[in-house]
C-alpha positions as CSV (number, residue, x, y, z in Angstrom):
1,X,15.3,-60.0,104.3
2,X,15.4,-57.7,101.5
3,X,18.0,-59.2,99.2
4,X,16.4,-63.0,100.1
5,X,13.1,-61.5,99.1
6,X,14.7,-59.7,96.0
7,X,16.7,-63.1,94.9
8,X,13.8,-65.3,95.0
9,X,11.2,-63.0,93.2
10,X,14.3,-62.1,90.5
11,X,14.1,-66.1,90.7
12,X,11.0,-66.7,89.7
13,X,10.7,-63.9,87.3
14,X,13.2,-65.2,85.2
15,X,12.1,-68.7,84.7
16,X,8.4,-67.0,84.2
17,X,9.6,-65.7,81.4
18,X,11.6,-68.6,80.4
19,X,8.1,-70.5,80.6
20,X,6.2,-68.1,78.9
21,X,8.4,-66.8,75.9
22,X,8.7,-70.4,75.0
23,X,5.1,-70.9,74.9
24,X,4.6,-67.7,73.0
25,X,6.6,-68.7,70.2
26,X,10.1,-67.9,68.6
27,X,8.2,-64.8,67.0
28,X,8.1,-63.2,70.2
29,X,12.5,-63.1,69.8
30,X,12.8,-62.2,65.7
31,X,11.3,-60.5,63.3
32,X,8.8,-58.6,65.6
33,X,6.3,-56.3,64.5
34,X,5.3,-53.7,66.0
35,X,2.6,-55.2,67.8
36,X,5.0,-57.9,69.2
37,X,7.7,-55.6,70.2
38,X,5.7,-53.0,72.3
39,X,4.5,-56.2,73.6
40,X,7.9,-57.7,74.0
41,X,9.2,-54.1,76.4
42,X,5.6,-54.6,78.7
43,X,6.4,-58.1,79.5
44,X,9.5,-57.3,80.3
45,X,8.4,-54.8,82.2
46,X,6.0,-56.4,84.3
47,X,9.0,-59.2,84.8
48,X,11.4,-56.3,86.1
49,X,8.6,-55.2,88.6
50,X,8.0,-59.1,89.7
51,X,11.4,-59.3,90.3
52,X,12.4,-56.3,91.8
53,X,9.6,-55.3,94.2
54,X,9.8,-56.4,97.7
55,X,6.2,-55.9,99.0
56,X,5.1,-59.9,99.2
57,X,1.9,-59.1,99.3
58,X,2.3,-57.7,95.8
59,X,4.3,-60.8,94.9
60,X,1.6,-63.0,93.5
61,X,-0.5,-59.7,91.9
62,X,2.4,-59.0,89.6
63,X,2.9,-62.8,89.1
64,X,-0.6,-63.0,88.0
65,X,-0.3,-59.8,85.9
66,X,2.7,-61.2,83.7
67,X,0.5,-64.5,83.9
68,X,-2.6,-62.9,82.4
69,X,-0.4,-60.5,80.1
70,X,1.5,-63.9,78.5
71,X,-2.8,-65.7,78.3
72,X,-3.8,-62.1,76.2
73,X,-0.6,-62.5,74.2
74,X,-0.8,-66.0,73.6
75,X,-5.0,-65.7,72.7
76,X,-4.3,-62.9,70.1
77,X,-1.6,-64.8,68.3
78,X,-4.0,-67.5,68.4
79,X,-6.8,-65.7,67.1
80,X,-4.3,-63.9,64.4
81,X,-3.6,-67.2,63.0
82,X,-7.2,-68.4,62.2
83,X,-8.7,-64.7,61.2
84,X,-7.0,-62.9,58.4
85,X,-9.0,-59.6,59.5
86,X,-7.6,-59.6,63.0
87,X,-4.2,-60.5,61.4
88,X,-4.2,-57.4,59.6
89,X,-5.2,-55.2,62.7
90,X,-2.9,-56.5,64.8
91,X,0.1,-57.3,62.8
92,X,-0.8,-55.0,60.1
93,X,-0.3,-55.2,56.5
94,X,2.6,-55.2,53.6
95,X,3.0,-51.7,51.9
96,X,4.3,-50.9,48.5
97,X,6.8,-47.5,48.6
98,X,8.1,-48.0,45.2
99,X,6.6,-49.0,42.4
100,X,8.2,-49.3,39.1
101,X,11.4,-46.9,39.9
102,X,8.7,-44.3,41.6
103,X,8.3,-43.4,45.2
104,X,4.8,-43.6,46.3
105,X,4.6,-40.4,48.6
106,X,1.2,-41.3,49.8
107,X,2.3,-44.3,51.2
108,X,5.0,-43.4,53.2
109,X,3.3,-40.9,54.6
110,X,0.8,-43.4,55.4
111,X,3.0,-45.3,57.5
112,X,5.1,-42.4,59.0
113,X,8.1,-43.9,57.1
114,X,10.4,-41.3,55.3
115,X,13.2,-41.1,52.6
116,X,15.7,-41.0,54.8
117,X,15.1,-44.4,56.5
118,X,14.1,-45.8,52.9
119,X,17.1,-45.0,51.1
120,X,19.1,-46.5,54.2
121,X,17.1,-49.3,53.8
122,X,18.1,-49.9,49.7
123,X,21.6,-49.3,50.7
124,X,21.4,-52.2,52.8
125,X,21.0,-54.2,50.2
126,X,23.4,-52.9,48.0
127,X,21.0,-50.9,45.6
128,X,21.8,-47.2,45.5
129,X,19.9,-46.0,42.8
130,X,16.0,-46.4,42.8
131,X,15.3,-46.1,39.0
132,X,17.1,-50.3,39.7
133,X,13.9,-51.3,41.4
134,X,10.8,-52.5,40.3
135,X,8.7,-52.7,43.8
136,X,9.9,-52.3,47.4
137,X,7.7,-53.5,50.2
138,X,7.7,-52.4,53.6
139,X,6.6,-55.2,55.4
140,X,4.8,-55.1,59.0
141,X,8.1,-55.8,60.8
142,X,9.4,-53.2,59.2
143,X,12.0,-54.6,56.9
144,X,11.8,-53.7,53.3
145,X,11.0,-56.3,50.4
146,X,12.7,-55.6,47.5
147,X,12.4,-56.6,43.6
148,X,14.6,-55.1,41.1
149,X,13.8,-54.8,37.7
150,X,14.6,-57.8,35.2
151,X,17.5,-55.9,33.9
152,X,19.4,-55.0,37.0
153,X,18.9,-59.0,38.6
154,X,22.5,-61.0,38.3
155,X,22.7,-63.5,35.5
156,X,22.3,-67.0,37.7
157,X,23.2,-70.4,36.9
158,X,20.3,-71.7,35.4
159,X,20.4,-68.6,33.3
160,X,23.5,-69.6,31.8
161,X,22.9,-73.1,31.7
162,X,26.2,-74.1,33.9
163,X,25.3,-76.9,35.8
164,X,25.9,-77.2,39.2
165,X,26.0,-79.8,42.0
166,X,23.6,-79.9,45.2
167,X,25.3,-78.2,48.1
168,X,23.0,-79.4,50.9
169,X,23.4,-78.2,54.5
170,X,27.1,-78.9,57.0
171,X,26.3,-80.9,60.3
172,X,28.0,-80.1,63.6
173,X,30.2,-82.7,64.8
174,X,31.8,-81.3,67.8
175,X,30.9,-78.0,69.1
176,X,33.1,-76.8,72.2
177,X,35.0,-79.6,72.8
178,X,31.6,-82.4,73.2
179,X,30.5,-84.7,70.6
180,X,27.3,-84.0,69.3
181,X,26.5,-87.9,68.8
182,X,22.8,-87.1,67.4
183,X,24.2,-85.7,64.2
184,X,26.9,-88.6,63.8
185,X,24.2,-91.2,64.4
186,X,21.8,-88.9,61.4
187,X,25.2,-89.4,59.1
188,X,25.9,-93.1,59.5
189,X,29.2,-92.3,61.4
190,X,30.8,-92.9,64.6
191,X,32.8,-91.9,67.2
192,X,36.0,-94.3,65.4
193,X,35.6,-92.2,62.5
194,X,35.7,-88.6,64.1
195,X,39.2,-89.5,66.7
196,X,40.3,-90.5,63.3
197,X,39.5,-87.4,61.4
198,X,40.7,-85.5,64.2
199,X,44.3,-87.8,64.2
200,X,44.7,-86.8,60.7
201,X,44.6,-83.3,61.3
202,X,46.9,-83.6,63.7
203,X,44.3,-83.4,66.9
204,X,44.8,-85.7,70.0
205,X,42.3,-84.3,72.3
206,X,38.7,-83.1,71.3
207,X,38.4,-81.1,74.1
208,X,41.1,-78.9,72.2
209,X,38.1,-78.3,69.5
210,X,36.3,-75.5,69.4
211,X,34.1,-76.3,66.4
212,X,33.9,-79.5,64.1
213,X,31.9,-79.6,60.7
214,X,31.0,-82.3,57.6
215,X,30.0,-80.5,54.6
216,X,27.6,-81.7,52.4
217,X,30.4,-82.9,50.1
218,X,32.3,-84.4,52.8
219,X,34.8,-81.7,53.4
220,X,35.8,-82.0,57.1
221,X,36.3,-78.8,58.9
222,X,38.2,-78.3,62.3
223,X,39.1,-75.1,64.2
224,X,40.6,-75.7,67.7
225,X,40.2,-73.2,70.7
226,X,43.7,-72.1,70.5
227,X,44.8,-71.6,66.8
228,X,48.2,-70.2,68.0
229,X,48.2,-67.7,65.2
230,X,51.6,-65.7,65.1
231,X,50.5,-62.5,63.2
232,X,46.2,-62.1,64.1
233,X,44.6,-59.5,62.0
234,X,43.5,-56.2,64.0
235,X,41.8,-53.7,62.2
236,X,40.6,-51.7,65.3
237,X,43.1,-49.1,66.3
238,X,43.3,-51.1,69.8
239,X,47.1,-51.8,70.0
240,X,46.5,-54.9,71.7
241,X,46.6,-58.0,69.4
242,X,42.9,-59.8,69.0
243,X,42.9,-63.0,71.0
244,X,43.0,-66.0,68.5
C-alpha cells in the first residue's frame, strides 16, 4: 500500500505545484530575489513532504500547508504591487557599489556583498577595469546594473549616422517536426507555401525538421533532426564524436 500511497500523494503534489506556480506568476521561475527564492526552496519543500509521506492522515494537513503557504505568497506579491513600502521590505531595494570609478565600501558592507563577487560580476560583462564605470547597481535579485562612463560606451549607429533597417523579431514555423499553424496564419501564409519552402531546400518530409524559422526579412531558416555532418566539432576531450 506504500508505494500506491506514495504515487498518488507524489501525484497530487506535482500538479499542486503545477497549479500554484502558475498562479504565483513567472517571477516565482526568474529573476528571484531573495525573498522569492527562500520562498521558492520552502514550497518545494512542503511539496517534497506532500509527496513523500505516507501517514494519510497527514495527507490533507500538508496539502493544506502548501495551500496556505501558495494564499501567503500570492497575498504578499499582491500587496508588494500596490504598496511601494512593503515592496521595499520584502523585495528590497537597488544599491549603488560604484559610483563614478569608486567603490562605495559602506555599501557593500551593507549588503554583505564583497569584492570578490563584484569584480566577478564586471567581468561578466566584459569590463575588467573599474575606473570604465560610471555607476554599478546591485539590484534586489542580485544581478549587477552597470553604466560605463560616456567614454568607454561603443560608438552605435545612430552615433555615426549609418542608417539601418528594422530587424523585427523571427517566427517559428515548424518546431520538432509539427506545424505551428498559429504563426503561419499571424504571417499571411499557408501550409502550400511552407511544403514548398521545404521542397526547395531539398526537404520531403517535415517530420525530418527539427526547427523551421522566417526572419523578419524573409530569410527562411531550416535545420533537420539529422544534419548528417561528416566532420562535427568536439572541443571536449571526450573521444567520442558529438551527435549531430
Amino acid at each position: 500500500m506504500g508505494f500506491v500511497e506514495v504515487f498518488v500523494q507524489t501525484f497530487l503534489a506535482f500538479f499542486a505545484i503545477l497549479i500554484y506556480t502558475r498562479i504565483l506568476s513567472k517571477r516565482q521561475i526568474g529573476q528571484l530575489t531573495f525573498f522569492e527564492y527562500i520562498n521558492g526552496i520552502t514550497f518545494g519543500s512542503i511539496a517534497a513532504v506532500l509527496a513523500t509521506d505516507i501517514d494519510p492522515q497527514k495527507t490533507l494537513y500538508n496539502l493544506l500547508g502548501l495551500t496556505l503557504f501558495a494564499a501567503w505568497t500570492f497575498l504578499a506579491a499582491y500587496v508588494s504591487l500596490k504598496s511601494r513600502p512593503v515592496r521595499k521590505v520584502i523585495a528590497g531595494e537597488p544599491t549603488v557599489v560604484i559610483h563614478n570609478g569608486k567603490v562605495l565600501e559602506g555599501n557593500l558592507k551593507k549588503m554583505h556583498y564583497n569584492l570578490d563577487e563584484m569584480l566577478m560580476q564586471l567581468r561578466e560583462k566584459d569590463i575588467f577595469d573599474i575606473g570604465d564605470v560610471e555607476y554599478a547597481v546591485l539590484e534586489p535579485s542580485g544581478a549587477l546594473s552597470v553604466a560605463k562612463k560616456s567614454q568607454m560606451v561603443p560608438a552605435t549607429r545612430e552615433d555615426l549616422k549609418i542608417s539601418s533597417e528594422y530587424e523585427g523579431i523571427s517566427t517559428e514555423l515548424i518546431m520538432d517536426g509539427s506545424i505551428i499553424h498559429q504563426n503561419l496564419k499571424q504571417l499571411g501564409l499557408d501550409d502550400k507555401w511552407l511544403l514548398n519552402e521545404l521542397n526547395n531546400h531539398g526537404i520531403k518530409d517535415i517530420k525530418d525538421v527539427n526547427l523551421a524559422i522566417l526572419s523578419s526579412q524573409g530569410d527562411f531558416y531550416v535545420d533537420l533532426k539529422k544534419d548528417n555532418l561528416d566532420t562535427p566539432v568536439d572541443i571536449t576531450d571526450d573521444p567520442k564524436p558529438p551527435s549531430s
